[in-house]
C-alpha positions in Angstrom: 16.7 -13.0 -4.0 14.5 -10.4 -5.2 12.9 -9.6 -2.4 15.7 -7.9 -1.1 16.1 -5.2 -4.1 15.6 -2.2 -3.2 12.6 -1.4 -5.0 11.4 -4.7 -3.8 12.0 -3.8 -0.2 10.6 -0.2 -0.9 7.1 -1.9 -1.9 7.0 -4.1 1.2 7.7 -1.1 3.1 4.9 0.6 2.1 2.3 -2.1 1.6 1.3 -3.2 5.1 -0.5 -6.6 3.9 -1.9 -7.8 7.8 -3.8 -4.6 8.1 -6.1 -5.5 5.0 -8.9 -7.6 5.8 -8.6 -11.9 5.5 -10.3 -11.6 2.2 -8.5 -9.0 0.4 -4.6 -10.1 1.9 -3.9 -12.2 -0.5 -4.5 -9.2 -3.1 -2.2 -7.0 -1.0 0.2 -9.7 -0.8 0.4 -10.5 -4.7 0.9 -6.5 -5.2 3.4 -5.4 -3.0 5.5 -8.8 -4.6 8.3 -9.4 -1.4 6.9 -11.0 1.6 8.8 -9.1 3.8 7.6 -7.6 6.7 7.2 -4.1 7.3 10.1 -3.5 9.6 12.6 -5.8 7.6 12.0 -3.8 4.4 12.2 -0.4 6.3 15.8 -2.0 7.0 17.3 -3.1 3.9 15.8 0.0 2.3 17.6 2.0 4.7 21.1 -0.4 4.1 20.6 0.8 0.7 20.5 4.4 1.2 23.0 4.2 3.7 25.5 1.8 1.1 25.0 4.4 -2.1 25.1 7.9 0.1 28.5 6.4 1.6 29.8 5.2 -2.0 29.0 8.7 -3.2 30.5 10.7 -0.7 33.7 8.6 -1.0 33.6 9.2 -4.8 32.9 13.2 -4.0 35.8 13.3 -1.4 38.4 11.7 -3.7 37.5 14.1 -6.3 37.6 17.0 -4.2 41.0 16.4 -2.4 42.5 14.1 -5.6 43.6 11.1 -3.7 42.1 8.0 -2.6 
């Protein structure tokens, strides 16, 4: 499950293990932590963003016009 944090996914994202050579993957692997690929992090990062900038311009909205 904690592969899909997304700090987690935000470290798979950026760590692209198969472009590191067959003897230093398993380094690249063990650093990044998630074994995610790179597309499927860039996702659920994204989801992320997407979930909190929508929760925060709900809150901003309901403060602004003081309903809900």
């Amino acid at each position: 499950m904690s592969d899909w944090t997304p700090f987690a996914a935000g470290r798979a994202m950026l760590t692209d293990a198969s472009a590191c050579s067959s003897d230093d993957r398993p380094f690249a692997q063990a650093l990044a932590g998630p074994h995610l690929s790179t597309p499927v992090a860039a996702a659920v990062f994204s989801a992320y963003a997407a979930a909190v900038t929508a929760a925060g311009l709900w809150a901003y909205c309901r403060r602004n016009t003081g309903r809900g």
